[in-house]
C-alpha positions in Angstrom: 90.0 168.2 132.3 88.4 168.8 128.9 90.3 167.1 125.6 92.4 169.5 123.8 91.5 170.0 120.3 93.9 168.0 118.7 92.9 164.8 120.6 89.4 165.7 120.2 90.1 165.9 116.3 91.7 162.5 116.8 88.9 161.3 118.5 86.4 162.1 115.4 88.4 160.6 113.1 88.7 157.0 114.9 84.6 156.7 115.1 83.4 154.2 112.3 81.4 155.2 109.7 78.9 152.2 108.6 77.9 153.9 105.8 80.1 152.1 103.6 80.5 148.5 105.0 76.2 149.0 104.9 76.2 149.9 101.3 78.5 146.7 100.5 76.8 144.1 102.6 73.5 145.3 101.1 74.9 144.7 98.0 76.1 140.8 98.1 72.6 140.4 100.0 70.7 142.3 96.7 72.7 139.8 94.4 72.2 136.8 96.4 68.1 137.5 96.3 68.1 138.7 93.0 69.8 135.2 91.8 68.0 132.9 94.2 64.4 134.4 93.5 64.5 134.0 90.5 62.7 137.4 90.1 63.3 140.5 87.8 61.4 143.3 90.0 62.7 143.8 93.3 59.4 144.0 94.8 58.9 140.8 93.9 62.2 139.5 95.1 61.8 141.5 98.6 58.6 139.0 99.0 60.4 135.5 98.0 62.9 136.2 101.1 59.9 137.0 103.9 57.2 134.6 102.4 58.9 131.7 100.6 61.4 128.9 101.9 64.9 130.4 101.6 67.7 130.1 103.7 67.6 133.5 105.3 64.1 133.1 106.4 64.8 129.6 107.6 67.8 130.3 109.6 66.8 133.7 111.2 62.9 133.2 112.3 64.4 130.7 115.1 66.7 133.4 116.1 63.9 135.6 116.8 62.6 133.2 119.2 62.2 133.9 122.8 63.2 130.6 124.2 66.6 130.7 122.0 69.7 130.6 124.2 72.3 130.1 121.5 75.0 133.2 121.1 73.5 133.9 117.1 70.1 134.5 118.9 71.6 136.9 121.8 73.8 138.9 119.1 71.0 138.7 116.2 68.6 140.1 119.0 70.9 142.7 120.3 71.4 144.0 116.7 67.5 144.2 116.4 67.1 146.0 120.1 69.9 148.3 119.2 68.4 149.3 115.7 64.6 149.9 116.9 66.2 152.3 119.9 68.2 154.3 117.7 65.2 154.7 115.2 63.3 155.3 117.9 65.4 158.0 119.0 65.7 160.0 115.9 62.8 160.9 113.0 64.2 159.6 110.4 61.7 160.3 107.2 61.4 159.3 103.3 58.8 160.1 100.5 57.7 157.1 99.2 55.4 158.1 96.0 54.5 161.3 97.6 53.9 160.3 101.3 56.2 161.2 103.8 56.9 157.8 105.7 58.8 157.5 109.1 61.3 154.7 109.2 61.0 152.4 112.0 59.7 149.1 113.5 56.8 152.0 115.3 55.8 152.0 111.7 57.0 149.6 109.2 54.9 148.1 106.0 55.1 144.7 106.3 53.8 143.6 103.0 53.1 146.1 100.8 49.9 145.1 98.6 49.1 146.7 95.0 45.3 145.6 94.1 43.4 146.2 90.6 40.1 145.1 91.8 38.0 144.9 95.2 34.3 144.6 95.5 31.8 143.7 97.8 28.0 143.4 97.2 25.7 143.8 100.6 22.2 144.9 100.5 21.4 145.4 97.1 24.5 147.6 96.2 27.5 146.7 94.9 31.0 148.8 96.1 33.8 148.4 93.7 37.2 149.7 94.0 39.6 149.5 90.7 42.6 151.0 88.8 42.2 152.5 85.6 44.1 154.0 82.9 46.8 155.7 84.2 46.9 154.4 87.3 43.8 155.9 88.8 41.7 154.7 91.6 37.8 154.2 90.3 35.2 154.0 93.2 31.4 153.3 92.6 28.5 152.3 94.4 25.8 151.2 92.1 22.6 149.5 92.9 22.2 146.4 91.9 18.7 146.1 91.4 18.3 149.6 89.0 22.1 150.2 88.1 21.7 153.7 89.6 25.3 155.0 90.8 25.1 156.5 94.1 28.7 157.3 94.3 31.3 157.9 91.9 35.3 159.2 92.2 38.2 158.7 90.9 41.5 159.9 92.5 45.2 160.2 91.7 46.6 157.7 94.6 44.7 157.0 97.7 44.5 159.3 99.6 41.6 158.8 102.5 42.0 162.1 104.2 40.5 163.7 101.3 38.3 160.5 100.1 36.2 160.3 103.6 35.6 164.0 103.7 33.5 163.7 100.1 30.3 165.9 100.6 29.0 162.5 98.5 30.6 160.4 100.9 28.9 161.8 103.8 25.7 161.3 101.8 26.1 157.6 101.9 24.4 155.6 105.3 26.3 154.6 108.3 26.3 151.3 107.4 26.9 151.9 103.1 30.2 154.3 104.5 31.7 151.3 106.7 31.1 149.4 103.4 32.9 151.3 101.2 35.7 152.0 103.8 36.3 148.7 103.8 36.5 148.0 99.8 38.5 151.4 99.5 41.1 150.6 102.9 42.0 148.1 101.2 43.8 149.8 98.2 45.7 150.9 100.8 49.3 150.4 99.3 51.1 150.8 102.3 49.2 149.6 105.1 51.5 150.8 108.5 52.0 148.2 111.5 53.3 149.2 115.3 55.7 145.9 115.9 55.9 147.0 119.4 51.8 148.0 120.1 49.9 145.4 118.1 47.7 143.9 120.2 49.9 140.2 120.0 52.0 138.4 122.8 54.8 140.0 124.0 58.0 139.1 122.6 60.8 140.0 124.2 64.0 140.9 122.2 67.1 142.3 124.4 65.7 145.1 125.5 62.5 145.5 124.0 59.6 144.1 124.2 57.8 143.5 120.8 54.2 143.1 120.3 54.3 140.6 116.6 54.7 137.3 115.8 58.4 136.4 115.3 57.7 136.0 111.1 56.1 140.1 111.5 59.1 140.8 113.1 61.3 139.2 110.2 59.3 140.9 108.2 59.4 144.2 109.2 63.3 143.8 109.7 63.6 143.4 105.8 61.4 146.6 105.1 62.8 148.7 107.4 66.0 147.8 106.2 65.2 148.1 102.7 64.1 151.5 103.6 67.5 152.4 104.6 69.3 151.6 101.8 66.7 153.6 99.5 67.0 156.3 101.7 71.0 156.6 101.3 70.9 156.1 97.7 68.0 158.7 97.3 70.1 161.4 99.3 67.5 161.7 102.1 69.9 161.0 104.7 71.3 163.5 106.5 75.1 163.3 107.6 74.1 163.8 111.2 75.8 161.5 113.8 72.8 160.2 115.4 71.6 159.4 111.9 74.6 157.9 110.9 74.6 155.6 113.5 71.5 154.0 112.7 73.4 152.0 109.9 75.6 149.9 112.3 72.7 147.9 113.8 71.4 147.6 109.9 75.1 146.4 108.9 75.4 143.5 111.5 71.8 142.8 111.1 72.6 142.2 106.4 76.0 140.1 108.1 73.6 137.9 109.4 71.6 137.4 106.2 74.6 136.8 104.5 75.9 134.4 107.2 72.8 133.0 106.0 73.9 131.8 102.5 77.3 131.8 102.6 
């Protein structure tokens, strides 16, 4: 017999909404890194807790570990199976500086880079990559021996989908392209990574099996978290309940930090 409406309205009003307790914990964890690091851009701070010796780092990589039996590791790992497979479920989407990014551990930045200068010199020529004024992207390839330029852009942002189709591009050797995709690739700022297809060891996490290291993993926890937040405070969520339900895996996941440091 189907709910009448009354005790289905009931019903709708006794679901959680992590919206809020997400929003809070993210908080005492953004003023706990923002004092600990030292650090006054938040990029920067976002980097001391994945790379440098911190509590959070120290206590959570040996949660992440296979062989870890202890109840932190089974609900630690829970909350990461639970928050890939509802990612995975929905298409959740931001703009980050004008590209449309999906956010999950399918494709996560793990460490965003921002380079002023890449070069390489093979065969005689020399393939430079740099930022100029304004924020542009420079990209030569000069001879070494006579100076002559043999290629010369300059673009916005990167952007290889329009970069690799250059008629001067297609000009360039076999061998002077793989060069110069390899100086350009890597102004990439926001280099993607598949935690669960990238060629490592399984590692098995509740229910699903990851294919990164345990420190990937940790990293990739932090970014797609990060995401999250950004993505509620830039009003690119969507109040849909399968949405909405992304943020509970994402809450117990910041408890954790915080039952890091407290």
């Amino acid at each position: 017999m189907a709910l009448p409406s009354h005790a289905k309205d009931w019903m709708n009003r006794a679901e959680i909404d992590y919206i809020g307790p997400f929003v809070k914990a993210w908080a005492a964890f953004n003023a706990w890194f923002r004092d600990a690091s030292g650090h006054s851009q938040e990029r920067a701070m976002l980097n001391w807790v994945k790379d440098q010796p911190n509590a959070v780092r120290r206590s959570l990589l040996p949660l992440l570990r296979e062989d870890n039996e202890t109840a932190d590791a089974f609900a630690f790992q829970q909350a990461v199976s639970d928050l890939q497979q509802k990612l995975d479920a929905i298409h959740l989407e931001v703009m980050r500086k004008g590209v449309r990014e999906r956010v999950s551990l399918r494709t996560v930045c793990i460490n965003p880079q921002y380079r002023n200068q890449e070069q390489i010199e093979h065969r005689s020529h020399r393939f430079v990559v740099c930022r100029i004024a304004g924020g542009n992207i420079e990209v030569k390839v000069t001879s070494i021996r006579t100076g002559q330029v043999k290629f010369h852009e300059t673009q916005e942002m990167y952007d290889p989908a329009s970069f690799y189709t250059l008629p001067q591009f297609q000009y360039l050797s076999d061998d002077q392209q793989a060069k110069l995709r390899r100086v350009y690739d890597s102004f990439n700022p926001r280099p993607m990574t598949d935690l669960l297809r990238n060629g490592a060891p399984p590692l098995q996490i509740a229910a699903v099996e990851f294919r990164c290291t345990d420190e990937d993993l940790f990293y990739g926890l932090i970014e797609t978290i990060y995401a999250m937040r950004n993505a509620l405070l830039h009003g690119e969520v969507e109040p849909d309940p399968t949405v909405l339900t992304c943020y509970e895996p994402a809450y117990r996941l910041i408890m954790h930090f915080l039952g890091c440091v407290r």
